[in-house]
MARNU-12185 format. One line per 10 residues: number of its first residue (from 0); their letters; for each residue y negated, x negated, z negated of N, C-alpha, C, O. Coordinates in nm, 4 decimals, decimal comma. Each point is the difference from the previous one (the first is absolute). Layout:
N
NUM	A	Y:X:Z:Y:X:Z:Y:X:Z:Y:X:Z; ... .
REM end
This chain:
86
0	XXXXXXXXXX	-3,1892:5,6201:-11,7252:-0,1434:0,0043:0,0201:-0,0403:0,0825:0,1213:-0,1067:0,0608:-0,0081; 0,1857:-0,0499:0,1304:-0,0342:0,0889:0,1286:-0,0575:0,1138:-0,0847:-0,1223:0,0045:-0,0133; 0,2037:0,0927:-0,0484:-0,0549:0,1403:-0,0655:-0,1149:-0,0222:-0,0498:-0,0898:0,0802:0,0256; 0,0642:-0,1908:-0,1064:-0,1422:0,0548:-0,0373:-0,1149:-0,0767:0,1184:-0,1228:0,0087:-0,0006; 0,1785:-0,0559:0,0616:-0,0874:-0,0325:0,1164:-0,0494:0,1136:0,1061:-0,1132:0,0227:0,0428; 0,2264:0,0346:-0,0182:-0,0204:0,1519:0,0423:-0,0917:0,1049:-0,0880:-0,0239:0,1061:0,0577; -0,0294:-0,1220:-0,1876:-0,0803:0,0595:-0,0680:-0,1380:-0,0271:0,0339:-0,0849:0,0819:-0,0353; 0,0429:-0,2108:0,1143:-0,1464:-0,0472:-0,0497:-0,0288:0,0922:0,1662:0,0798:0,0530:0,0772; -0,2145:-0,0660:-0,0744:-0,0487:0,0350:0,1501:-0,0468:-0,1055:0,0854:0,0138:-0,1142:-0,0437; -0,0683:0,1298:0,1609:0,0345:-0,0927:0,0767:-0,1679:-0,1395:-0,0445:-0,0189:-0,1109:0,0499 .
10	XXXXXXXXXX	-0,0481:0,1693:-0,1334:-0,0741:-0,0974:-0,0537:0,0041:-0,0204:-0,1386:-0,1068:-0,0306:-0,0531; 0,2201:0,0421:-0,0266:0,0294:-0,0508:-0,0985:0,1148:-0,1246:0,0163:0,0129:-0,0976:-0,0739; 0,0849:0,1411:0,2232:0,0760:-0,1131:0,0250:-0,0532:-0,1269:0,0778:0,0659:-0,1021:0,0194; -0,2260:0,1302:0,0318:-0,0606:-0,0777:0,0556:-0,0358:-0,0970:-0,0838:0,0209:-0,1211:0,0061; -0,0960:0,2084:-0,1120:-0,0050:-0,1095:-0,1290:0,0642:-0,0749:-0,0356:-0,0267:-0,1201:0,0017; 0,1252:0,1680:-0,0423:0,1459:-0,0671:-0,1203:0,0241:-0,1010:0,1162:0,0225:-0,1081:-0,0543; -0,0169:0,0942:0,1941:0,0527:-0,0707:0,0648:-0,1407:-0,1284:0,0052:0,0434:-0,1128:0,0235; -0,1526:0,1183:-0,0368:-0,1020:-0,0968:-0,0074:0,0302:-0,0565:-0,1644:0,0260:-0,1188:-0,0195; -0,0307:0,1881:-0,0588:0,0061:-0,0416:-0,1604:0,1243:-0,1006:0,0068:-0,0018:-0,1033:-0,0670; 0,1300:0,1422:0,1649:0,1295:-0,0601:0,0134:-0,0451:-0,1789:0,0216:0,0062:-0,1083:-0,0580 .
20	XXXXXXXXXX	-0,0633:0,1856:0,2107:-0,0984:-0,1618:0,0407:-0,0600:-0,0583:-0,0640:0,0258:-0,1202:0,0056; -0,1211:0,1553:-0,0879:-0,0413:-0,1035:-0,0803:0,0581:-0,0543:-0,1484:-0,0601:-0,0588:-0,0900; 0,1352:0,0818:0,0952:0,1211:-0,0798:-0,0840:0,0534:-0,0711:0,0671:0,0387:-0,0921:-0,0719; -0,0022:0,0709:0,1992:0,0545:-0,0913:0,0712:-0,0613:-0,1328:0,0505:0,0435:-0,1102:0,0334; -0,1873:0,1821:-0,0446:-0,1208:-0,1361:0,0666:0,0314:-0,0474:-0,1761:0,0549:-0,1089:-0,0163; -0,0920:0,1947:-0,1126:-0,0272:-0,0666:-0,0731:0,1599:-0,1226:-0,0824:0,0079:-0,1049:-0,0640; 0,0505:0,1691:0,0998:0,1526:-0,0881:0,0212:0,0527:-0,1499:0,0678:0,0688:-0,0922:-0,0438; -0,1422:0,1200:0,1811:-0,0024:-0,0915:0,1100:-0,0505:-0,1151:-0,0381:-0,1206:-0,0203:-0,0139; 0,2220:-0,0733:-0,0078:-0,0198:-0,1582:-0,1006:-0,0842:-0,0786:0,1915:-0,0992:-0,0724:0,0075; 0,1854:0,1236:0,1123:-0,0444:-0,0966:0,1157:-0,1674:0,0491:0,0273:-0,0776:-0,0747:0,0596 .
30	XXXXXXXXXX	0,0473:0,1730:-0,0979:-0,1613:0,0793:0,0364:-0,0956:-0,0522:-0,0998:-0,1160:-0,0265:0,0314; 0,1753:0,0069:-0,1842:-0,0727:-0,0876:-0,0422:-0,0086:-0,1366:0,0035:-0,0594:-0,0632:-0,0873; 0,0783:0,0457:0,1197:-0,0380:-0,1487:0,0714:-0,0979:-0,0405:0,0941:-0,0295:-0,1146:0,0340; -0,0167:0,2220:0,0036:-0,1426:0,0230:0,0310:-0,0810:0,0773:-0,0298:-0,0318:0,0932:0,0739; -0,0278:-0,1183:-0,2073:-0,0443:0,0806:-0,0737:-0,1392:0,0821:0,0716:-0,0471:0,1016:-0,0509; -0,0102:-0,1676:0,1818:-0,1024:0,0718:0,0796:0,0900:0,1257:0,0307:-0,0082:0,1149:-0,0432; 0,0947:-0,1715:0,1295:0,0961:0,1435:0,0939:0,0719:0,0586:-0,1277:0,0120:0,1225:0,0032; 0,0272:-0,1719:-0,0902:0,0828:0,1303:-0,1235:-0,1433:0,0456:-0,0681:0,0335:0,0768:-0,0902; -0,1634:-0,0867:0,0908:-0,0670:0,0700:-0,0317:-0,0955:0,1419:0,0754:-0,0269:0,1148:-0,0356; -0,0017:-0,2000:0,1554:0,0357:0,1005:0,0937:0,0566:0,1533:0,0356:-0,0398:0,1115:0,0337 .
40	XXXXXXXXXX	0,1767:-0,1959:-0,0696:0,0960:0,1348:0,0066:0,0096:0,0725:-0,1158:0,0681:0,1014:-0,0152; -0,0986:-0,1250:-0,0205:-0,0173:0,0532:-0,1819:-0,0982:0,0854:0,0153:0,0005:0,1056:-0,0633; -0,1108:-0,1410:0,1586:-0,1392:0,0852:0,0215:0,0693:0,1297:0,0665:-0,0049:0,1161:-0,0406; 0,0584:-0,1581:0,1328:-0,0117:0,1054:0,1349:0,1270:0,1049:-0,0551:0,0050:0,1096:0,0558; 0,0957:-0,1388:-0,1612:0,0909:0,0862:-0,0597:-0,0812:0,0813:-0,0427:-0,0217:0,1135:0,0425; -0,0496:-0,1935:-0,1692:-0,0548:0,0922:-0,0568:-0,1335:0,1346:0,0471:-0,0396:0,1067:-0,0471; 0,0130:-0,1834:0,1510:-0,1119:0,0795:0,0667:0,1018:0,1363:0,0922:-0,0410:0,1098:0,0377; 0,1325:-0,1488:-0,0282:0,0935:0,1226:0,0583:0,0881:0,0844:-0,1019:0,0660:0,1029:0,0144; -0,0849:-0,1670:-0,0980:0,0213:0,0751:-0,1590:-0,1391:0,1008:-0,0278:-0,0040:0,1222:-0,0147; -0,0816:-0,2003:0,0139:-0,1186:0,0865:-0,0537:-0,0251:0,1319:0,1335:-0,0479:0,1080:-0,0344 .
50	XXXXXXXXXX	0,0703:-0,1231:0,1222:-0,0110:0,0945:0,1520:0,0817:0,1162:-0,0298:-0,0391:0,1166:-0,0062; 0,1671:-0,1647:-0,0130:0,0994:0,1187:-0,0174:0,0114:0,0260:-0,1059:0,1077:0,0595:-0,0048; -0,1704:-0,0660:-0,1429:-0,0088:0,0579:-0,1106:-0,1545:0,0806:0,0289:-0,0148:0,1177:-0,0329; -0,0658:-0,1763:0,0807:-0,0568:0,1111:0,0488:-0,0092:0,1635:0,1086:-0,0758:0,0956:0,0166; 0,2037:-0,1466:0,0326:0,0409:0,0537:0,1180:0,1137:0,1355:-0,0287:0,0715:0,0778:0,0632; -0,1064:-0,1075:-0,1870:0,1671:0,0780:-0,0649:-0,0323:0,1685:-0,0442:-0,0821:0,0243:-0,0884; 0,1460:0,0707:0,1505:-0,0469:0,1578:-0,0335:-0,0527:0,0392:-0,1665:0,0617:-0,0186:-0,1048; -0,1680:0,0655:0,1215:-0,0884:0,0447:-0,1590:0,1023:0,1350:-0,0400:0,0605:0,0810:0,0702; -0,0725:-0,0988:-0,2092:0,0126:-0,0926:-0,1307:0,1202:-0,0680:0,0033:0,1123:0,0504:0,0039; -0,1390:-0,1575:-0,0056:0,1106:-0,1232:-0,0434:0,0514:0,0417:-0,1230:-0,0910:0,0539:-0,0630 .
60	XXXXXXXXXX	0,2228:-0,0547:-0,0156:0,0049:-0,0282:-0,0952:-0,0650:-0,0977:-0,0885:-0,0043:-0,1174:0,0367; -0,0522:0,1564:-0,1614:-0,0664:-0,0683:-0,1070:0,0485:-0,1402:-0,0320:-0,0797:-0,0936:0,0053; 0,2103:0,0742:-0,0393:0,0420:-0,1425:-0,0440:-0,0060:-0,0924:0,1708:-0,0616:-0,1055:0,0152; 0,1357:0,1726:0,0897:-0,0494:-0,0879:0,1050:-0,1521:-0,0480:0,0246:-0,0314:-0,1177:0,0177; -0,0481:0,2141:-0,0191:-0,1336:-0,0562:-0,0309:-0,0812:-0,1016:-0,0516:-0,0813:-0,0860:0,0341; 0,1501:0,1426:-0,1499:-0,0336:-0,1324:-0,1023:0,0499:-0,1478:0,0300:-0,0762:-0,0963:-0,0087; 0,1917:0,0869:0,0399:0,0790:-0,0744:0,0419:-0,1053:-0,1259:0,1081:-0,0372:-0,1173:0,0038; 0,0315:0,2219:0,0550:-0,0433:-0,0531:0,1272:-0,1386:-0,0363:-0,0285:-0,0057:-0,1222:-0,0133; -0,1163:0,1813:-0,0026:-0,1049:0,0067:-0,0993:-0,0110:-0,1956:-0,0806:-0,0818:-0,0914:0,0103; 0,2158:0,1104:-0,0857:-0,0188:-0,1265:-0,0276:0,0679:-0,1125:0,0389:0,0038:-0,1060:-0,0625 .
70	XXXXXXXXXX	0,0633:0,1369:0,1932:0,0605:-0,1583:0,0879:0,1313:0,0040:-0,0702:0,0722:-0,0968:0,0238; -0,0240:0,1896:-0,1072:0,1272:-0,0124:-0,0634:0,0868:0,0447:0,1096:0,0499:0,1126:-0,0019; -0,0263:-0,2105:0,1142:0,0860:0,0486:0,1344:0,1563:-0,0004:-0,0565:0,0647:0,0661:0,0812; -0,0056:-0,0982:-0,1533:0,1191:-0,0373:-0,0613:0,0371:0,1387:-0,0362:0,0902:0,0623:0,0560; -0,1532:-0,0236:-0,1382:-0,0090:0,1154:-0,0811:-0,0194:0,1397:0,0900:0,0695:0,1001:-0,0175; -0,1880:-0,1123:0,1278:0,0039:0,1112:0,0857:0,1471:-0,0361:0,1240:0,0426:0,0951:0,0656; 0,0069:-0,2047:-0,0513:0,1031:0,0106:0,1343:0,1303:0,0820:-0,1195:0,0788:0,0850:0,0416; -0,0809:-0,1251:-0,1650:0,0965:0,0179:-0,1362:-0,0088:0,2281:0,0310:0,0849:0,0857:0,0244; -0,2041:-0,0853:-0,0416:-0,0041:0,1786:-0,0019:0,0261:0,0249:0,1712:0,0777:0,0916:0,0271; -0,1300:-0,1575:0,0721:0,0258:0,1025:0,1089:0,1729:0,0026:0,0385:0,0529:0,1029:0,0420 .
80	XXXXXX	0,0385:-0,2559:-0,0674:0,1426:0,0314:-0,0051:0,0409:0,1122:-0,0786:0,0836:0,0734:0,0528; -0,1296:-0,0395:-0,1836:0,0830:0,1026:-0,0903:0,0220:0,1392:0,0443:0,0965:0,0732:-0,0222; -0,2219:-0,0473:0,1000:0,0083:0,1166:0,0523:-0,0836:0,1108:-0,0873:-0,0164:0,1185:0,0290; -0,0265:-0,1814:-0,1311:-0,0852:0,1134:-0,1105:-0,1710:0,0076:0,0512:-0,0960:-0,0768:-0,0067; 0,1162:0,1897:0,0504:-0,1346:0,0615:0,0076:-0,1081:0,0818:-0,0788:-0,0791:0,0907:0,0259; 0,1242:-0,1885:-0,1669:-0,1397:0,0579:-0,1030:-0,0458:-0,0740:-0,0371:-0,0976:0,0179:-0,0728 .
REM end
């Protein structure tokens, strides 16, 4: 995975590394357990998701877009590992 990590730029790995995070909050059996504070954090991921997908050099690729467009974070962290930029 390093190589294609070395492919993304330095705000596509910013991303993939927040998208990473919020799989981890959404994982985190001890965070839910407080469903105030695991919601929370759920906010403030995603609000640093939405920052740096905005933040990201024009034109994005089309399927990342979309991706992202519709909260399909799975699917956009899925394209920025591959390394395909169409």
């Amino acid at each position: 995975m390093p190589a294609l990590i070395d492919t993304m730029t330095t705000s596509e790995r910013e991303l993939a590394e927040a998208l990473r995070e919020r799989l981890r909050i959404i994982s985190d059996e001890a965070s839910r357990r407080d469903p105030d504070q695991h919601i929370k954090r759920l906010r403030a991921v995603s609000e640093r998701i939405d920052a740096l997908a905005a933040a990201l050099p024009q034109p994005i690729p089309p399927r990342l877009a979309h991706f992202l467009d519709r909260r399909s974070y799975d699917k956009a962290l899925e394209f920025l590992c591959s390394g395909d930029r169409s």
